[in-house]
PAZAPA-4460 file (N, C-alpha, C; in steps of 0.05 Angstrom, whole numbers, plus 32768, in hexadecimal, padded with zeros to 4 digits):
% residues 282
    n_x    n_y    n_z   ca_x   ca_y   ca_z    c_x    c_y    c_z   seq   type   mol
   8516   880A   89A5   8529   881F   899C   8546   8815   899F     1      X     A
   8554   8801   89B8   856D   87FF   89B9   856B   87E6   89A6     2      X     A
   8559   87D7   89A2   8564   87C2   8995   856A   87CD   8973     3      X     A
   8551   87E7   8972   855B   87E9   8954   8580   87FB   894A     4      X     A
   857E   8809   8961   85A1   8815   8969   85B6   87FD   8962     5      X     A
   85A8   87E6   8973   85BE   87D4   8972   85B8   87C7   8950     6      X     A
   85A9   87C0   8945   85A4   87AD   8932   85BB   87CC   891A     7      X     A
   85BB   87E1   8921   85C7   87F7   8909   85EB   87F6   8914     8      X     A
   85EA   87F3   8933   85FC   87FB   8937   8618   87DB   8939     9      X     A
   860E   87C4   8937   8624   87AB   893D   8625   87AD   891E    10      X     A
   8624   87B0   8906   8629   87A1   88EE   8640   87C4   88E8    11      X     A
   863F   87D8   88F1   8658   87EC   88ED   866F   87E1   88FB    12      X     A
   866A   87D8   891D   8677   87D2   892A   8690   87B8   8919    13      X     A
   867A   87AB   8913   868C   878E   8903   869C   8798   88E9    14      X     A
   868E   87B2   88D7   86A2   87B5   88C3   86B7   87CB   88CD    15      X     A
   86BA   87D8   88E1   86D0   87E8   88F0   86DB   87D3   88F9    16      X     A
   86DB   87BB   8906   86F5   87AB   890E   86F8   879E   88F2    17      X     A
   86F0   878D   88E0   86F6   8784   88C7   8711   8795   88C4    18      X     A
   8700   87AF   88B9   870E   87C4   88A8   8726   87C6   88B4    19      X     A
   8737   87CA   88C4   8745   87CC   88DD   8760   87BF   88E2    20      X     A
   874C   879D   88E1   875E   8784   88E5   875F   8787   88D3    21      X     A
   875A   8785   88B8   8762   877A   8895   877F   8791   8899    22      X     A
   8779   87A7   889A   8789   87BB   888C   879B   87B8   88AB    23      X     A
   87A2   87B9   88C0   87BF   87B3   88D4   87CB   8799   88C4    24      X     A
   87BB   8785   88BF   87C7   875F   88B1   87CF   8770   889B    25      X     A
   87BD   8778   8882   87D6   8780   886F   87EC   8798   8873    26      X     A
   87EC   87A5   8880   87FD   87C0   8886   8818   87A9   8896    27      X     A
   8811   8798   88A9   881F   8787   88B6   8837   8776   889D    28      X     A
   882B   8762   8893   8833   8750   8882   8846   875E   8866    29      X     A
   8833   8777   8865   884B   8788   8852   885C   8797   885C    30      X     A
   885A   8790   886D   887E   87A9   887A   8890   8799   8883    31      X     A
   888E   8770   887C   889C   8767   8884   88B4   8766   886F    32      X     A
   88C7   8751   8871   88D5   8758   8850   88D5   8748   8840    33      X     A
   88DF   8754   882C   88D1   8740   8813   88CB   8724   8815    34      X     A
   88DC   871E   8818   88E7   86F9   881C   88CB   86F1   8829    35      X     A
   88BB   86FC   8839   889D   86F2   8842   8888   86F7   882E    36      X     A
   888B   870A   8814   8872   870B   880B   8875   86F1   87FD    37      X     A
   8870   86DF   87F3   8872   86C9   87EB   885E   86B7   87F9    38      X     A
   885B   86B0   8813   8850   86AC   8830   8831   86B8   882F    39      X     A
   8841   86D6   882B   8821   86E8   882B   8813   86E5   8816    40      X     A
   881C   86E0   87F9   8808   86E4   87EB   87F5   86CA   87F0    41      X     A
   880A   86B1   87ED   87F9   8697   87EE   87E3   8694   8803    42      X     A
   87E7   869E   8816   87D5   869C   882E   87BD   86AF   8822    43      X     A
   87BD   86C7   8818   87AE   86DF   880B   87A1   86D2   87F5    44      X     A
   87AC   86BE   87E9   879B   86B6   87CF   8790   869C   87D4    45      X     A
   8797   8693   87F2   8787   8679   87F1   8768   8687   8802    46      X     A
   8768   86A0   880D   8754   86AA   881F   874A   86B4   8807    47      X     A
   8756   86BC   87F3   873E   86C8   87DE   8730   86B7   87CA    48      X     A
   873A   86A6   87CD   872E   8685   87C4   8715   8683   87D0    49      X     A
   871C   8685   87E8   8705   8681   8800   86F0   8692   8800    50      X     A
   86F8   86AA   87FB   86E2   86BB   87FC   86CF   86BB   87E3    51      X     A
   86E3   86B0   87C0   86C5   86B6   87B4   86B7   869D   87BD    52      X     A
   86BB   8682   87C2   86A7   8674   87CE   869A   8678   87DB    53      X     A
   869C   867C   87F0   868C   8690   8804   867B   869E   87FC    54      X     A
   8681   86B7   87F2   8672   86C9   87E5   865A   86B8   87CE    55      X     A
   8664   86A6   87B5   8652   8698   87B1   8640   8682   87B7    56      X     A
   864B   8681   87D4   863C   866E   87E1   8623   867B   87EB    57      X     A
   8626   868F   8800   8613   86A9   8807   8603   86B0   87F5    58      X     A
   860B   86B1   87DB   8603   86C4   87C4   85D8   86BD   87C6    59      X     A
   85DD   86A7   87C6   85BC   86A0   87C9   85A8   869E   87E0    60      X     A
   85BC   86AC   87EF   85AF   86B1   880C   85A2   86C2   881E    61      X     A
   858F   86CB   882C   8589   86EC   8833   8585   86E9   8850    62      X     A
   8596   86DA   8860   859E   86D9   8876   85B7   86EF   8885    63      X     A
   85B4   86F8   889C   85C2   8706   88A0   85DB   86F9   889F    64      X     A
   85E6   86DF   88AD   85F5   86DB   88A6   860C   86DA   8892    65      X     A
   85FA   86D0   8873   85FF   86D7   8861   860E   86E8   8856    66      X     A
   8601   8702   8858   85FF   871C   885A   8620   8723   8865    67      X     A
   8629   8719   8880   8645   8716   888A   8657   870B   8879    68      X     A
   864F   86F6   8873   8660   86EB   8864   8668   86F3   884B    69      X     A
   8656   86FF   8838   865C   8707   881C   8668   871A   8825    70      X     A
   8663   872E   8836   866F   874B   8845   868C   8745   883F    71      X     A
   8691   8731   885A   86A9   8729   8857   86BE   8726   8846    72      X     A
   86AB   8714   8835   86BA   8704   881B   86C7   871F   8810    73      X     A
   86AE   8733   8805   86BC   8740   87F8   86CE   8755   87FF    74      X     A
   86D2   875B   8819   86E2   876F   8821   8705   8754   8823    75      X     A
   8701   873A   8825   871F   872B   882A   872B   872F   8805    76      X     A
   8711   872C   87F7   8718   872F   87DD   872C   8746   87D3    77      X     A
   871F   8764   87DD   872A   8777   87D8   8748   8774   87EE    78      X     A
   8748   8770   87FD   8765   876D   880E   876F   875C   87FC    79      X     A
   876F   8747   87F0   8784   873B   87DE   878E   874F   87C8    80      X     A
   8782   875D   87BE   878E   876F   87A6   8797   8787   87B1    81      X     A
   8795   878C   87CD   87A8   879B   87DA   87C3   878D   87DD    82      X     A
   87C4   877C   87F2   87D6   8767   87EE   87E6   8762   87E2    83      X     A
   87DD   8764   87BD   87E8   8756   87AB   87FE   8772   879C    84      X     A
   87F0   8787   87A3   87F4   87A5   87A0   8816   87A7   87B7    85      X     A
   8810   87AC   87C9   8822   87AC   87DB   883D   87A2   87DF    86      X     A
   883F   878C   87DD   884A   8776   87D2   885B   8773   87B7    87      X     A
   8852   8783   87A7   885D   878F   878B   8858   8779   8780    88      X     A
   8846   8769   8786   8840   874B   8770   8836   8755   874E    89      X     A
   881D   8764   8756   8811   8774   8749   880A   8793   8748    90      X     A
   8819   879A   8732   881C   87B6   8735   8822   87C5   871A    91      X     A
   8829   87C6   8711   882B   87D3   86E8   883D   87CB   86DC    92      X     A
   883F   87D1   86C2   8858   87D3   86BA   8871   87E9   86BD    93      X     A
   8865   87F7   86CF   887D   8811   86CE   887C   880A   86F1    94      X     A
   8897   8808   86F1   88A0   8805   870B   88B8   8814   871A    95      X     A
   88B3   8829   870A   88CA   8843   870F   88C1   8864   871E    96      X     A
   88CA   8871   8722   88C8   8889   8722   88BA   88A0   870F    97      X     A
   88A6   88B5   870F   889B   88C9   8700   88B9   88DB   86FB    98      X     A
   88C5   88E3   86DD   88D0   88F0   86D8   88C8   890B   86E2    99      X     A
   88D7   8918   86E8   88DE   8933   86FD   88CF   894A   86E5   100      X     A
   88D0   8946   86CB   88C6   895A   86B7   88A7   8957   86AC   101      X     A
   889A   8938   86B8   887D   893C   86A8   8869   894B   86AF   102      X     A
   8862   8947   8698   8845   8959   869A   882E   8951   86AD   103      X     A
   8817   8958   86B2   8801   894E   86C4   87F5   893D   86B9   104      X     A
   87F4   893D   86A0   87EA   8914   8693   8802   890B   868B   105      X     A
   8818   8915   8688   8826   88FE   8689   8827   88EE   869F   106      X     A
   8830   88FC   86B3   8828   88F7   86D4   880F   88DA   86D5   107      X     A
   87F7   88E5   86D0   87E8   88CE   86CB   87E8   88B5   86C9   108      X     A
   87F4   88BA   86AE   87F8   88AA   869B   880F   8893   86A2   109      X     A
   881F   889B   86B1   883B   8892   86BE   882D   8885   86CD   110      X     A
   8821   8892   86E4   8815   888A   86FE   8802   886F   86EF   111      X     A
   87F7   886F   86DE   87DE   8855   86DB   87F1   8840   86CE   112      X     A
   8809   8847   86C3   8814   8831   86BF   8826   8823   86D2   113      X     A
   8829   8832   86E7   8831   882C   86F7   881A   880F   8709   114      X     A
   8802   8819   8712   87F0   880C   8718   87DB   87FC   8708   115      X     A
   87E7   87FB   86ED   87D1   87EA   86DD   87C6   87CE   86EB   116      X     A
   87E0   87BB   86ED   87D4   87A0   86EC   87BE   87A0   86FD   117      X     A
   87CF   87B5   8717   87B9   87AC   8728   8796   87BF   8726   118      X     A
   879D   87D1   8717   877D   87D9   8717   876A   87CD   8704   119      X     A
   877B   87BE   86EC   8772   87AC   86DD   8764   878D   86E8   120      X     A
   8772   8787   86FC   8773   876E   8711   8757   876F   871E   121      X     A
   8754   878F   872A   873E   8795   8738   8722   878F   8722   122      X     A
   8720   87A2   8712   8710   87A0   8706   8708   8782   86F1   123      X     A
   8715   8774   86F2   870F   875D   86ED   8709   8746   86FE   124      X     A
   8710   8751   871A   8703   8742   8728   86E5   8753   873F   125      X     A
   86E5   8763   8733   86C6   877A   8739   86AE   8765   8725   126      X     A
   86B8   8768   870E   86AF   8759   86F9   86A3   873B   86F8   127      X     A
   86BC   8732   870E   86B3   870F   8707   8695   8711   8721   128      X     A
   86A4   871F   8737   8691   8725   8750   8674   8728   874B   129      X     A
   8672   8738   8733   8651   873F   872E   8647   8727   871E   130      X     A
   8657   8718   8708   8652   870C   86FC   8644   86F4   8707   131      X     A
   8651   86ED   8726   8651   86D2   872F   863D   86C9   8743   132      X     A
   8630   86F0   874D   861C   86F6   875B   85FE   8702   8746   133      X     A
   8604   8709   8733   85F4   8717   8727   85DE   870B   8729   134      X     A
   85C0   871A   8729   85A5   870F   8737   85A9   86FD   874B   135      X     A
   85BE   86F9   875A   85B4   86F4   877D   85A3   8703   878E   136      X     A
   8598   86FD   87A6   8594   8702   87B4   85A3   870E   87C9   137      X     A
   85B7   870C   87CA   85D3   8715   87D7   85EC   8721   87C4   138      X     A
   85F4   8735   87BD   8603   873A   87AD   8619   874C   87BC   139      X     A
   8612   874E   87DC   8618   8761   87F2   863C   8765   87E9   140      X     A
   864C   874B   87EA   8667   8744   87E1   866F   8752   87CD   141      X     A
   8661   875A   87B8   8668   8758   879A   8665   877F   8798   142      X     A
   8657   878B   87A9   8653   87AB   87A4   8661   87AB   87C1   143      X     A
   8665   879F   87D6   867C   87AF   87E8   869C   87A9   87DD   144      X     A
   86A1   8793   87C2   86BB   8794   87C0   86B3   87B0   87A2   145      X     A
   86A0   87BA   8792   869D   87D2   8784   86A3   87EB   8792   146      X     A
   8695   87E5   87A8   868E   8802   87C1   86BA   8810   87C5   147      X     A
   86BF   87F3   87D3   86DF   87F6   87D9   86E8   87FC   87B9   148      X     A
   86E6   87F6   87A9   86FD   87F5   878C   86F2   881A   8781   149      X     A
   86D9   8825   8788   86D3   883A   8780   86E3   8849   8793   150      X     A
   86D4   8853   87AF   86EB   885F   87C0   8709   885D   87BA   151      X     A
   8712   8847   87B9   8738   884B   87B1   873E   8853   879B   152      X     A
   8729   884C   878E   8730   8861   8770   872D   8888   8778   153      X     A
   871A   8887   877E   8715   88A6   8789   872D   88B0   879A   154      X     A
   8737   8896   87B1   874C   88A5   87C0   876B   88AB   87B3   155      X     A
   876E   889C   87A4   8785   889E   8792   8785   88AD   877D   156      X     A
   876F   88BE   8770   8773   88CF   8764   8773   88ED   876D   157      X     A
   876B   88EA   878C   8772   88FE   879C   878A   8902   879E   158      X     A
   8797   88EC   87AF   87B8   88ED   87B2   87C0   88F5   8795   159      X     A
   87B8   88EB   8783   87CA   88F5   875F   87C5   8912   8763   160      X     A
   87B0   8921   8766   87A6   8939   8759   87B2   894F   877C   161      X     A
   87B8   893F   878B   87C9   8953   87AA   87B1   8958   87B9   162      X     A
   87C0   8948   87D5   87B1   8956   87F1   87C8   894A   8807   163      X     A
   87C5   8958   881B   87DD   8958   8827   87E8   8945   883C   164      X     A
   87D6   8929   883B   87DA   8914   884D   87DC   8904   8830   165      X     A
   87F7   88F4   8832   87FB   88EB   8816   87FC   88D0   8822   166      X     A
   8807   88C6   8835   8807   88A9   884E   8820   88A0   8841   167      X     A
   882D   88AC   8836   884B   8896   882A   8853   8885   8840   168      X     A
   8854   8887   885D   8859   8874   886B   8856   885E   886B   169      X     A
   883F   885A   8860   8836   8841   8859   8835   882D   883E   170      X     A
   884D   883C   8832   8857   8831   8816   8867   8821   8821   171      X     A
   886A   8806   8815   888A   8801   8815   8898   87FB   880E   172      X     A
   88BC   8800   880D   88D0   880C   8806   88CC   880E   87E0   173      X     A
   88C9   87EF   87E1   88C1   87EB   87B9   88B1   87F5   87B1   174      X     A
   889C   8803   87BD   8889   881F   87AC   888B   8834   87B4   175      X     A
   88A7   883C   87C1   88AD   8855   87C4   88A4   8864   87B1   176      X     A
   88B1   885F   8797   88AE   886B   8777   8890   8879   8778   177      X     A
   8880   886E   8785   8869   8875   8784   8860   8896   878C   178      X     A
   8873   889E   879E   886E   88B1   87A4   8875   88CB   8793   179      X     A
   8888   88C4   877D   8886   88D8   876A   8872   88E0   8758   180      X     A
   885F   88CF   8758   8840   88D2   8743   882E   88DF   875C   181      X     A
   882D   88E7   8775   8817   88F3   8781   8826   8919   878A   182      X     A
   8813   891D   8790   881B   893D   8795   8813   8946   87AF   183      X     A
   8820   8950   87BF   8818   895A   87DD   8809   8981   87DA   184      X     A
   87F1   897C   87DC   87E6   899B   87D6   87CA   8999   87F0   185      X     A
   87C3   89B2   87F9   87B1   89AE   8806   879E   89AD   8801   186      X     A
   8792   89B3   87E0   8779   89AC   87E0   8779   899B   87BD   187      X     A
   876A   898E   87B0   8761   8991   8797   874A   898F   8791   188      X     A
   873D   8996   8777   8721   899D   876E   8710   897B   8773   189      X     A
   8719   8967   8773   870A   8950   8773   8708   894B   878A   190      X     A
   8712   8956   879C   8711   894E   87BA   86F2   894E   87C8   191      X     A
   86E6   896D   87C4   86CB   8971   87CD   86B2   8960   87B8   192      X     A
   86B7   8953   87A9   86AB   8944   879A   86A6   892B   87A5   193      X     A
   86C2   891E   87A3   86C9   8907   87B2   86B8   8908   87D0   194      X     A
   86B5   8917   87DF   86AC   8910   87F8   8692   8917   87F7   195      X     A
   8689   8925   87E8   8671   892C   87E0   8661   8911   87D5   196      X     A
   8663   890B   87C6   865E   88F1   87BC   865C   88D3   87CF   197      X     A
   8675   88D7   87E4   8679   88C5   87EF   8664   88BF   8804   198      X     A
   8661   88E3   880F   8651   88E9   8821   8633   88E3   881C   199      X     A
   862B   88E5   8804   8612   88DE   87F2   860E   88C2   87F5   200      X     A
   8620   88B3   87F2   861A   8892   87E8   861A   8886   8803   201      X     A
   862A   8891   881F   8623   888C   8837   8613   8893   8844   202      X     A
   8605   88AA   883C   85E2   88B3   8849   85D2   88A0   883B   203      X     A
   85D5   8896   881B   85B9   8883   8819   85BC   886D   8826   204      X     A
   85D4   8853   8834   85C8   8847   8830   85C7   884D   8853   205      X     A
   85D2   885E   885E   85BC   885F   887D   85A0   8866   8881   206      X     A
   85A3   8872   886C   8589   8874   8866   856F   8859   8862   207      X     A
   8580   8843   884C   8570   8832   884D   856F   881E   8867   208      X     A
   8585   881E   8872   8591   8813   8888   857C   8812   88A0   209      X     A
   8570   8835   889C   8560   883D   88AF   8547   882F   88A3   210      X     A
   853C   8836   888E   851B   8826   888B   8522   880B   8888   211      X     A
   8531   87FB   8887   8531   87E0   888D   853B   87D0   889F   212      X     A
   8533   87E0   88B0   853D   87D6   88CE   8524   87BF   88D5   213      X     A
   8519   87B4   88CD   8505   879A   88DA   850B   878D   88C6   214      X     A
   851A   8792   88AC   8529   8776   889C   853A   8774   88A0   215      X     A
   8547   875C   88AF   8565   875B   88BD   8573   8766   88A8   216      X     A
   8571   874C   8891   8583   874F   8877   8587   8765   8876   217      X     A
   8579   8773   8865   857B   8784   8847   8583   8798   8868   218      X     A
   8577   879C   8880   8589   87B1   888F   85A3   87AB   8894   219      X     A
   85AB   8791   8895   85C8   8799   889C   85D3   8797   8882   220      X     A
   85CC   8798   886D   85D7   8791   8850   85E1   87B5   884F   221      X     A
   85CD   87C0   8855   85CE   87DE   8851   85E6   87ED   8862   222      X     A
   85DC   87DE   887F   85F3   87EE   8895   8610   87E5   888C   223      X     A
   8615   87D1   8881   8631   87C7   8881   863E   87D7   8864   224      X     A
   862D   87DA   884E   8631   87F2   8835   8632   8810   8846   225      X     A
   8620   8814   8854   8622   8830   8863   8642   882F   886E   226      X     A
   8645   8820   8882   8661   8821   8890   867F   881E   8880   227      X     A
   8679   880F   8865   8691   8815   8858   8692   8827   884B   228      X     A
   8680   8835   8844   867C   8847   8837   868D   885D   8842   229      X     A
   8682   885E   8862   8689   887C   886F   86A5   8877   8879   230      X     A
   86B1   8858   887C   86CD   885C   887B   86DA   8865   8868   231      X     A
   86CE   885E   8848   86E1   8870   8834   86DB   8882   8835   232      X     A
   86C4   8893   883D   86C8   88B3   8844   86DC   88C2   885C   233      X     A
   86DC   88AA   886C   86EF   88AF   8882   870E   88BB   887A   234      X     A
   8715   889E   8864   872A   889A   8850   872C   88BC   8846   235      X     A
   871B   88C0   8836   871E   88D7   8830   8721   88F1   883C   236      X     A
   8716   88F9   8852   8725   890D   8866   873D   8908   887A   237      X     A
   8746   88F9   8871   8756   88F4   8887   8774   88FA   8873   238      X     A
   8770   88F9   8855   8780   8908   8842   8789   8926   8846   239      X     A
   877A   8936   885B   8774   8958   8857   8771   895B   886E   240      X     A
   876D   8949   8885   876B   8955   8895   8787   8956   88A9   241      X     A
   8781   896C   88BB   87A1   8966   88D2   87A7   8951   88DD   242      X     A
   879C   893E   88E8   879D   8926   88F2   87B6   8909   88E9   243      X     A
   87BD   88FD   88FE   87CB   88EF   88EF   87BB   88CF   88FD   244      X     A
   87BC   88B8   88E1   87A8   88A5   88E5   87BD   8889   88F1   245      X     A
   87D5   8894   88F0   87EF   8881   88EA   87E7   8870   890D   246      X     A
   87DB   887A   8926   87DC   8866   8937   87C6   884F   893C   247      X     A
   87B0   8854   8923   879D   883F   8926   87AF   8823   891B   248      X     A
   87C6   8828   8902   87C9   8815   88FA   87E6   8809   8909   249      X     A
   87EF   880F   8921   8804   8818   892A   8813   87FC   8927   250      X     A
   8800   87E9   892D   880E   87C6   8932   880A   87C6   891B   251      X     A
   8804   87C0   8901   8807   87C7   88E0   8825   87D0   88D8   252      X     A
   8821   87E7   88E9   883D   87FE   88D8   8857   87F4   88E8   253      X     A
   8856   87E5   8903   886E   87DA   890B   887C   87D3   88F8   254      X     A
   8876   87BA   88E8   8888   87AC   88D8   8892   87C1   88C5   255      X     A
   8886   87D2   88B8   8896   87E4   88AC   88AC   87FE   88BA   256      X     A
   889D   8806   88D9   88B4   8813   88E5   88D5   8805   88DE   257      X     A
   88CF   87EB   88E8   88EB   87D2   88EC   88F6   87D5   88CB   258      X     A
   88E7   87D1   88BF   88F5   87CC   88A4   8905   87E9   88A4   259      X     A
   88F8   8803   88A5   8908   8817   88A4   8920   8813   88A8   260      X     A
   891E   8814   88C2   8932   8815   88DD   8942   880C   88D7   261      X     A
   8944   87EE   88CC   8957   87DA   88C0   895E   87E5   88A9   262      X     A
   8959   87F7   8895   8964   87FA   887F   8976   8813   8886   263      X     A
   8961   8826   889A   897B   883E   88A3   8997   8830   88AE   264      X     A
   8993   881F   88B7   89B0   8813   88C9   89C1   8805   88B2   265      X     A
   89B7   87FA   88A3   89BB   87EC   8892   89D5   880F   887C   266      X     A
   89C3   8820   8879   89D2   8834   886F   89DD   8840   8877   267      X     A
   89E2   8841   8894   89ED   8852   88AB   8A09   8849   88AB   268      X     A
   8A08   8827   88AF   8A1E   881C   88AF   8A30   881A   8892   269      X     A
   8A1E   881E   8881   8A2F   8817   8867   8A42   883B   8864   270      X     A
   8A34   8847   8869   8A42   8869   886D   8A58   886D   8885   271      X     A
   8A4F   8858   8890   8A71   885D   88A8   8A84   884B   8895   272      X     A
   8A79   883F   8885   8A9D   8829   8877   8A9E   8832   886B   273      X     A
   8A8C   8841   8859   8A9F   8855   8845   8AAF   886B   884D   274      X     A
   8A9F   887A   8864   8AB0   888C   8874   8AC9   8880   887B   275      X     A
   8ACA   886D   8888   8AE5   8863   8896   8AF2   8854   887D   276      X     A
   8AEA   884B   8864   8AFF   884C   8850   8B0B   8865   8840   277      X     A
   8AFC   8874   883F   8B0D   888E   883A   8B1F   889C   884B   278      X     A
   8B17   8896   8865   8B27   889D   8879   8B45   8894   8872   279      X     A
   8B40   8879   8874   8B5E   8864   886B   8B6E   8872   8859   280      X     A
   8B5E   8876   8842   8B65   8879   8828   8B79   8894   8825   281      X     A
   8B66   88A7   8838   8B79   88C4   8838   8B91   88C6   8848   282      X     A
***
């Protein structure tokens, strides 16, 4: 009985620190200032290099190890097009503000052009993922970087359609703009769907998780889809609920505290010389 606890319970364990470290490293690296993303991307695109190898290296394999590795691959994958997001590398062609008068598809419509490249980016590299795994034996990489690109689609059309944890804190400064395309409301109609659903796709695969507990593989293939799963459901209450999530990522959000801080002073001081030139002046 404890060994089968343990065989369900170390492969959550490993995607809760993954999940964790990826997102403090990119929350970290983007709150530095600009002049470093340059640094970050290259380092981010030589690890995503790495990972589809990886991942197609695994691809023919039904070792647990394996199994880690494509895991892996594909969750460093999806951190690069966060990364690349963040960073404002890749991001739309509209790189402005939602006019104060649109409508609710204009709104949309603003908002996706805002985010094209990069949801375009995503799905073409969802695409190459299946393509490069398709009839493997391991494809584990290729539906946990689907699993993540479905959830952020779901969570972002929440934030579009209003709930009342919007996380702008964690924008930075150059996608401020962003915050004019979402809406702060306490509830919307897609919300109980969204978790409903979410909640659905993380009971099967513990479910399978559970009857294939004497196949290492295909069980931890399952537990590690279960566990990301229920972090994007996590993702999703933590939109509506009272709680604030801001101290898991706390060594993350440093670098953006500082950047603040430095830009308030930065404006603090420029408002005393104008003050004290008008002073002169009168």
């Amino acid at each position: 009985m404890l060994q089968t606890l343990w065989q369900l319970l170390w492969p959550l364990l490993f995607v809760v620190l993954l999940w964790w470290l990826t997102t403090v490293v990119m929350l970290y690296r983007t709150g530095l200032p600009e002049r470093t993303y340059l640094g970050t991307m290259l380092a981010a695109t030589l690890l995503a290099l790495l990972s589809v190898l990886a991942l197609v290296h695994a691809a023919a394999s039904n070792t647990v190890m394996a199994a880690l590795q494509s895991f892996t691959a594909g969750v460093l994958l999806w951190g690069w097009h966060e990364v690349s997001y963040y960073t404002g590398l890749i991001t739309g062609p509209r790189a402005q503000a939602c006019p104060d008068d649109c409508s609710a598809g204009q709104r949309f419509r603003y908002g996706l052009l805002a985010s094209l490249w990069h949801e375009l980016a995503i799905v073409a590299t969802a695409a190459l993922l299946l393509a490069l795994t398709w009839g493997e034996v391991n494809q584990l990489g290729s539906w946990t970087f689907v699993i993540l690109w479905l959830m952020r689609w779901s969570t972002k059309l929440n934030i579009f359609l209003g709930v009342p944890n919007l996380h702008e804190e964690f924008w930075p400064e150059h996608l401020r703009y962003l915050s004019s395309y979402v809406s702060n409301k306490p509830m919307n109609l897609l919300f109980p769907l969204s978790v409903t659903l979410a909640t659905l796709l993380t009971a099967v695969f513990m479910v399978l998780a559970w009857q294939a507990r004497s196949d290492d593989f295909v069980g931890t293939q399952a537990m590690l889809l279960a566990t990301i799963s229920l972090l994007g459901l996590l993702e999703h209450w933590l939109l509506v609920l009272p709680l604030s999530d801001s101290r898991l990522w706390q060594w993350g959000y440093a670098a953006h505290e500082r950047r603040m801080a430095s830009r308030l002073s930065r404006e603090t001081a420029a408002d005393h010389r104008l003050s004290a030139a008008g002073s002169k002046a009168a």
